[in-house]
C-alpha positions in Angstrom: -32.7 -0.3 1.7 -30.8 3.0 2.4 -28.0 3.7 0.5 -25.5 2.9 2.8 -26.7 -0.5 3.2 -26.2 -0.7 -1.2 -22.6 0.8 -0.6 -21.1 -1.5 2.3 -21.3 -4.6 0.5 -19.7 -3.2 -2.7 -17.2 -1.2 -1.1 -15.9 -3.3 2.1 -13.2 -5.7 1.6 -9.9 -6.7 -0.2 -9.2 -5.2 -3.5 -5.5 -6.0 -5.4 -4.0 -4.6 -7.9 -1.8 -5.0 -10.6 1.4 -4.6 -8.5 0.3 -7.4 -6.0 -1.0 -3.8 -3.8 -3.8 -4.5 -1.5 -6.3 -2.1 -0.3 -8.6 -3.2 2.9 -11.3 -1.2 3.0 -12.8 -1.9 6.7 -15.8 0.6 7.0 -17.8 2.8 5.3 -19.8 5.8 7.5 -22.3 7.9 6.3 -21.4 11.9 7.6 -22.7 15.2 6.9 -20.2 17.1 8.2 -20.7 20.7 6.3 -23.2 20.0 3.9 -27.2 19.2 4.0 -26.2 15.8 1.8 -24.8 12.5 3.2 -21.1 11.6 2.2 -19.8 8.2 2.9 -16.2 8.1 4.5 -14.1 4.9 4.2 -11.6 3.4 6.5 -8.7 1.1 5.7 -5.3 -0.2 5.5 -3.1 -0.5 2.2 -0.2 -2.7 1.4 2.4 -2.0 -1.1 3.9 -4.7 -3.7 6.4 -2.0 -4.7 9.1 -0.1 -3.8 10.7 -0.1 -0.2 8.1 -1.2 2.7 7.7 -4.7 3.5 4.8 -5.9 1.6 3.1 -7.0 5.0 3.3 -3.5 6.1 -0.2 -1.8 6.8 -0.6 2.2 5.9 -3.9 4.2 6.8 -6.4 4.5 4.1 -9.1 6.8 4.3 -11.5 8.7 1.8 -14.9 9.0 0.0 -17.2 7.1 -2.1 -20.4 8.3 -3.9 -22.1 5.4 -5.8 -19.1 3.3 -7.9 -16.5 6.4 -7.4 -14.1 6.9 -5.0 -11.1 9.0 -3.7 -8.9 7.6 -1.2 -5.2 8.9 0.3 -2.3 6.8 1.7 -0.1 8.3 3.9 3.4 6.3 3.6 5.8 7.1 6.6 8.8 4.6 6.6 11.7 5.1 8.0 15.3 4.0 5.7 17.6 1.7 7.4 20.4 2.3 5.0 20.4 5.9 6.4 22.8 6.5 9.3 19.8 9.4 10.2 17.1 7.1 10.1 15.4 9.8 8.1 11.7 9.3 7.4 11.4 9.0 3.6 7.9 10.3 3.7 4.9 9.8 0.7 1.6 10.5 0.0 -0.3 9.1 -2.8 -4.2 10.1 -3.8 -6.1 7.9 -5.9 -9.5 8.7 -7.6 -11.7 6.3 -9.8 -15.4 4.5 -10.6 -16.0 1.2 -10.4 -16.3 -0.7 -14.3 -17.1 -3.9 -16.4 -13.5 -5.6 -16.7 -12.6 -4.9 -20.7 -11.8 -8.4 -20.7 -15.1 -10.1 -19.2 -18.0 -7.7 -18.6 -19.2 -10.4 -15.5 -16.3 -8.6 -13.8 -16.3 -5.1 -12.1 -12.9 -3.7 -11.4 -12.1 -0.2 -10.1 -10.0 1.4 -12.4 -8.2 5.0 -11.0 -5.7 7.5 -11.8 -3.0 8.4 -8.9 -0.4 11.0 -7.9 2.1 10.2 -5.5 4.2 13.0 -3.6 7.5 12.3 -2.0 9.4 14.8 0.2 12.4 16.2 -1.3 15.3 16.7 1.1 18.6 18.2 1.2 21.6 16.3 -0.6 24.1 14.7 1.9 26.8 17.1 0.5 24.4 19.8 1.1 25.6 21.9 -2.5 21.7 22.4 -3.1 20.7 25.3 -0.7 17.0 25.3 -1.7 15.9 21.5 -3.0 12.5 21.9 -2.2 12.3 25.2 -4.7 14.8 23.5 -7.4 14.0 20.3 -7.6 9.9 20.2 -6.3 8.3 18.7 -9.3 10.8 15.9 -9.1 8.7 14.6 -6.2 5.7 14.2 -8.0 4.9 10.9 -10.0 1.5 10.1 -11.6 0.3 7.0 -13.4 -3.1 4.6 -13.4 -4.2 1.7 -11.4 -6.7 -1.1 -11.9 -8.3 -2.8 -8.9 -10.0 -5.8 -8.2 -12.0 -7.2 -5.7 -11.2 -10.2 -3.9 -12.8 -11.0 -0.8 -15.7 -9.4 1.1 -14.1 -9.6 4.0 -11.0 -6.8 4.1 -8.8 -9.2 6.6 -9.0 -11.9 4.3 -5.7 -13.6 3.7 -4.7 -12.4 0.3 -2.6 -14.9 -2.3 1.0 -14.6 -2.1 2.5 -11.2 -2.3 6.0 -11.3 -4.9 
């Protein structure tokens, strides 16, 4: 068995969070774009259970995984109704992690990762900050860490109720 045939079934499906987040992971290619070694490139959709986007709301996922690590991005465009501009309020969040035994019940493998999350900083609506992005940059940044779990094989399961 080559080793994208190991990967696909570990990789591909529905994985939730803590937060009630839910990250589909549709597809995993092998490419060797640049390099004389095989990387493998996922595909996906993530759902928040925080903040501002409807829960049902589907982002792009993609990323990497070698063996039981992986790096994946989300790219969060949303637009705020509550602005007369309709503004985007634009994010970005990476995640990196490795597959592990639950601490709880070793039987269980969850994905535990690490994250930072970048939101665009933009000029106050009295417009008294000439330069926000210079004075007020690492305000945008958050950081924290995120434990996965998968629930279904299949990434379009349905997943339990979102709250």
């Amino acid at each position: 068995m080559n080793e994208l045939a190991k990967l696909k079934p570990v990789w591909v499906g529905l994985w939730i969070n803590r937060k009630s987040s839910l990250l589909r992971i549709f597809d995993l290619k092998a490419v060797t774009e640049g390099t004389n070694r095989t990387h493998y490139r996922i595909k996906g959709a993530y759902q928040t259970g925080v903040g501002r986007p409807d829960s049902t709301t589907r982002f792009p996922v993609t990323g990497f995984v070698t063996g039981d690590q992986i790096v994946f991005t989300v790219s969060f465009r949303v637009a705020d109704n509550n602005r007369e501009d309709d503004e985007p309020k634009d994010a970005m969040t990476a995640w990196a992690g490795q597959i592990m035994p639950d601490q709880e019940n070793c039987e269980i493998q969850t994905l535990q990762t690490l994250w930072h999350l970048t939101r665009n900083v933009v000029e106050g609506e009295d417009d008294t900050d000439p330069n926000p992005e210079k004075d007020h940059g690492w305000a945008s940044l958050l950081a924290g860490a995120d434990t996965f779990r998968k629930i279904s094989d299949d990434p379009n399961a349905s997943p339990p109720t979102l709250e």
